[in-house]
BAFI-3210 file (N, C-alpha, C; in Angstrom, 3 decimals, decimal comma, padded with zeros to 6 digits):
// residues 99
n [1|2|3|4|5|6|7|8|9|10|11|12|13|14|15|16|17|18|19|20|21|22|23|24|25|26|27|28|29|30|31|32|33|34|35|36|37|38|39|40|41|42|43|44|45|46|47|48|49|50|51|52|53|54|55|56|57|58|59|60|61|62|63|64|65|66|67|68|69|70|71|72|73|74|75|76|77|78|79|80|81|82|83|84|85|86|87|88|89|90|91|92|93|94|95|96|97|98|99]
n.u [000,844|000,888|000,086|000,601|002,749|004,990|005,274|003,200|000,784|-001,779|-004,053|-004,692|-006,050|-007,059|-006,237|-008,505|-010,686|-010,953|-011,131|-013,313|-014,773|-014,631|-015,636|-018,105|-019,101|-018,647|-020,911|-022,989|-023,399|-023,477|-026,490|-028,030|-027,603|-029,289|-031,748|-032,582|-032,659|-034,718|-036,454|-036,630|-037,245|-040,028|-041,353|-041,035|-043,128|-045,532|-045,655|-046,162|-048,370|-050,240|-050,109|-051,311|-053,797|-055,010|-055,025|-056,938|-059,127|-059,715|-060,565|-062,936|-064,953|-064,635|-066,131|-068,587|-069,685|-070,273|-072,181|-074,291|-074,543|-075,338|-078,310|-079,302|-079,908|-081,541|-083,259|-084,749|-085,617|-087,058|-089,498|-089,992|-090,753|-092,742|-094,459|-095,029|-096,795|-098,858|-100,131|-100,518|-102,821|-104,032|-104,666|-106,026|-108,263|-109,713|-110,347|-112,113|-114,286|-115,205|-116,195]
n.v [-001,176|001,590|004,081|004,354|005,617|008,690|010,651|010,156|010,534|010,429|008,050|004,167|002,293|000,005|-000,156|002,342|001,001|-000,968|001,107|001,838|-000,566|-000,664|001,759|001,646|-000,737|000,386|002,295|000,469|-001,191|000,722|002,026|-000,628|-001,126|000,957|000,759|-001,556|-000,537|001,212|-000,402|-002,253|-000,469|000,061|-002,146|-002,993|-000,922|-001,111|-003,641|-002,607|-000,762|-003,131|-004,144|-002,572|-002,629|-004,625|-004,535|-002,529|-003,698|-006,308|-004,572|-003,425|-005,483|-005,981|-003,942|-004,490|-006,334|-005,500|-003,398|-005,016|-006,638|-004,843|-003,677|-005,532|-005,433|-002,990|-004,399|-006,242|-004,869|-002,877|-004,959|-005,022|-002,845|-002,763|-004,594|-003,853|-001,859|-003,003|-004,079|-002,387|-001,242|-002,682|-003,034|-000,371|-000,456|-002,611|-001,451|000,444|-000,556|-001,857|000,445]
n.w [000,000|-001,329|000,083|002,284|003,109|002,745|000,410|-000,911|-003,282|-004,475|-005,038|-004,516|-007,292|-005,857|-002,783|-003,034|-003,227|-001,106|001,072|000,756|000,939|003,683|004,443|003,719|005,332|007,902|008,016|006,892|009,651|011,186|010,449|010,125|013,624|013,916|013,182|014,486|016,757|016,771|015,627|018,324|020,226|019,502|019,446|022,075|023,441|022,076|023,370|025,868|025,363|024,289|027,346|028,586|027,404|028,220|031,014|030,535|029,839|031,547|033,251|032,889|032,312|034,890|035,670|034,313|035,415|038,209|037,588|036,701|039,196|040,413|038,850|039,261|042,159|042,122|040,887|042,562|044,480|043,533|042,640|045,226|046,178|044,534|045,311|048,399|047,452|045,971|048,746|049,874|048,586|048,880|050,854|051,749|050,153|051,708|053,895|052,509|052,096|054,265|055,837]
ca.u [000,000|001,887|-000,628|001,329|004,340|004,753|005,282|002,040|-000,273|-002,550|-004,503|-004,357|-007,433|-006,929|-007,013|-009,813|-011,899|-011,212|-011,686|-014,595|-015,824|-014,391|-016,582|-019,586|-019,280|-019,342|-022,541|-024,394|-023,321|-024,829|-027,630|-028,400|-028,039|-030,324|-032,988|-032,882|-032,773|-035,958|-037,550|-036,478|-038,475|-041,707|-041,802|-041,621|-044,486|-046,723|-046,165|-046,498|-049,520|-051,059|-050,581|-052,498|-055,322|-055,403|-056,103|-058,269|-060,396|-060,242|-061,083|-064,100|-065,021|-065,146|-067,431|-069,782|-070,333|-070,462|-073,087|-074,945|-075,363|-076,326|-079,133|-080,095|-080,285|-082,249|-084,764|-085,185|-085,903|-088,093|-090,243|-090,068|-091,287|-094,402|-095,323|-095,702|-097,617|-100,147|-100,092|-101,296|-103,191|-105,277|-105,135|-106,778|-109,464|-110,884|-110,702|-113,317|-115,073|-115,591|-116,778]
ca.v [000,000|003,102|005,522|004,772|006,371|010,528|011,336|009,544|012,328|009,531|006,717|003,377|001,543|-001,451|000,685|003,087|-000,109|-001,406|001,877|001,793|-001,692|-000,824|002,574|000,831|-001,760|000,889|002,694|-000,478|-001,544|001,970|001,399|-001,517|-001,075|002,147|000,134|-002,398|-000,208|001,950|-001,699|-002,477|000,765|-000,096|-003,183|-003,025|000,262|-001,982|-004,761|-001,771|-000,509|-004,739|-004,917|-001,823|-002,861|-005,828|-004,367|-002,139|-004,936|-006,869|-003,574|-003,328|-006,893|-005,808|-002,925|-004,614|-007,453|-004,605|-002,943|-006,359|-007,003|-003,286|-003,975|-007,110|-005,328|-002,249|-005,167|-007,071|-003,644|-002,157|-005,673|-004,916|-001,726|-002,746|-005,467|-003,220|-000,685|-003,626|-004,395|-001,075|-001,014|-003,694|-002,746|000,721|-001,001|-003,097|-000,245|001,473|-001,548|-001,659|001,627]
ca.w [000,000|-001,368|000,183|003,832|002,509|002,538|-000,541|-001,867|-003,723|-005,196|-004,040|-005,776|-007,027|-004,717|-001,194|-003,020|-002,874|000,723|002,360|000,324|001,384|005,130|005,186|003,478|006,489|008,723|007,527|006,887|010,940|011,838|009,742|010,870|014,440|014,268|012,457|015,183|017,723|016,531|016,027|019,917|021,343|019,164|019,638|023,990|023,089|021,607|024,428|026,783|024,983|024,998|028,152|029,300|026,849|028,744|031,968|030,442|029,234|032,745|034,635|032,065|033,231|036,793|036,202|034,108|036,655|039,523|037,042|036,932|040,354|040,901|038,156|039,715|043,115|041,840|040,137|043,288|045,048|042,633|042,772|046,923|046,222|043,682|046,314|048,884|046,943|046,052|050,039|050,478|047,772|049,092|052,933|051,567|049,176|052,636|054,550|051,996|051,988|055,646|056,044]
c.u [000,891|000,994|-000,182|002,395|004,033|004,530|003,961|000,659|-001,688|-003,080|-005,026|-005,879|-008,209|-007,286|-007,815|-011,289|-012,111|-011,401|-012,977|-015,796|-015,324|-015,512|-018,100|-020,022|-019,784|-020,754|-023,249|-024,368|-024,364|-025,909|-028,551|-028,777|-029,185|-031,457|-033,502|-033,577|-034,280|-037,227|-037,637|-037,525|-039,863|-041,661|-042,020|-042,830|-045,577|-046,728|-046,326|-048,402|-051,035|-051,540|-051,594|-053,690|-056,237|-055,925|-056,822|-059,262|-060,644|-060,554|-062,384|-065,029|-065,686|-066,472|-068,517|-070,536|-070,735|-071,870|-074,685|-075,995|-076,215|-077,691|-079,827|-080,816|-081,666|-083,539|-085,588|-086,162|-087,501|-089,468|-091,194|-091,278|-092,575|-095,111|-095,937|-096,407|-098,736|-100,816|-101,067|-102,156|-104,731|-105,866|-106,565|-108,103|-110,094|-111,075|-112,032|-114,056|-115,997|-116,362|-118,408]
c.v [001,242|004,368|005,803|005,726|008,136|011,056|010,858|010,652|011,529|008,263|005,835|002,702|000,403|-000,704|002,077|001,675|-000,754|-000,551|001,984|001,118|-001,370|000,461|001,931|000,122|-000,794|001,538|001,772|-000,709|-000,530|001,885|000,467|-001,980|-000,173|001,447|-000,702|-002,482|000,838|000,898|-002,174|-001,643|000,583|-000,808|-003,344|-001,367|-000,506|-002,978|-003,661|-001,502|-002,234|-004,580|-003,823|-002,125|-003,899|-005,549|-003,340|-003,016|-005,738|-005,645|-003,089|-004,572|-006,438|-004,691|-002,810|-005,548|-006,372|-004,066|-003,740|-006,618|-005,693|-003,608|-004,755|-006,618|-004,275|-003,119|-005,549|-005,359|-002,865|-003,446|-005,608|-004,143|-001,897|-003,681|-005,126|-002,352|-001,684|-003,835|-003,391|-000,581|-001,533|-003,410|-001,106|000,120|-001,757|-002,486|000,389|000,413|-001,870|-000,972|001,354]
c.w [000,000|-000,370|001,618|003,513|002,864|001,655|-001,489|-002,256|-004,453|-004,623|-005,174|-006,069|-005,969|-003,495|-001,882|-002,217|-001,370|001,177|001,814|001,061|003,144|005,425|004,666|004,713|007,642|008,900|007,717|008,272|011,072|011,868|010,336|012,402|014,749|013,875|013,491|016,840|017,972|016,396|017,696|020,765|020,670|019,448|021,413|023,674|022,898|022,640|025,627|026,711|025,241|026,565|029,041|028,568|027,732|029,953|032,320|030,731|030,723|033,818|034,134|032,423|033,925|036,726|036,245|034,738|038,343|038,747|037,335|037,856|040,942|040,285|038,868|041,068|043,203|041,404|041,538|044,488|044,491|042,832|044,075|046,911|045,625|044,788|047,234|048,560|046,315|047,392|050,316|050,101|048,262|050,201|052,447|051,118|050,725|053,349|054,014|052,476|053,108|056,224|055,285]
res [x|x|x|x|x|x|x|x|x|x|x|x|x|x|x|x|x|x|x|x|x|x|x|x|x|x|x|x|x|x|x|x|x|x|x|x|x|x|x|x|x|x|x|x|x|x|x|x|x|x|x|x|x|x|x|x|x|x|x|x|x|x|x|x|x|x|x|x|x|x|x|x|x|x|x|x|x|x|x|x|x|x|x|x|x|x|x|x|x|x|x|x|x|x|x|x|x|x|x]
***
C-alpha cells in the first residue's frame, strides 16, 4: 500500500476499494443497528400498549359485573317496592269496603 508512505499524492485503485468496502461496512453496521434499535423501542411500546389494553379490558369486566349485580339489586328492590304498593293497595281497598 503506497498511500502509507509521505510522498504519496494519489490513491491506488486497490485501497480506493477497501476503504470503500471498510466505510460501506461501517454505515451499513450503523444502519443496521439504528434500524434495530428503533424496532427495539416499538416493539416493547406496543407490548407496553397490549398490556395496558389488557387491563383495560379486565377492569371493564369488573365494572360490568359490579353494574350487573347493581341492576339485579335495583330489580329485586323495585319488585319490593311494587309489592308493597299492592299491600297497600289492598289494605286501603278493605278499609273502603268496611266503612
Amino acid at each position: 500500500m503506497p498511500e502509507i508512505t509521505n510522498g504519496c499524492m494519489d490513491m491506488t485503485n486497490a485501497s480506493s476499494t477497501y476503504l470503500s468496502i471498510a466505510v460501506g461496512g461501517v454505515v451499513g453496521a450503523l444502519i443496521s443497528w439504528l434500524v434495530f434499535h428503533l424496532q427495539k423501542k416499538s416493539t416493547n411500546k406496543q407490548e407496553e400498549n397490549l398490556q395496558r389494553l389488557n387491563e383495560l379490558n379486565e377492569s371493564h369486566d369488573r365494572i360490568l359485573k359490579l353494574i350487573q349485580q347493581f341492576q339485579k339489586h335495583q330489580e329485586r328492590m323495585l319488585d319490593q317496592i311494587l309489592s308493597m304498593d299492592k299491600k297497600i293497595d289492598s289494605s286501603i281497598e278493605k278499609k273502603k269496603d268496611v266503612k
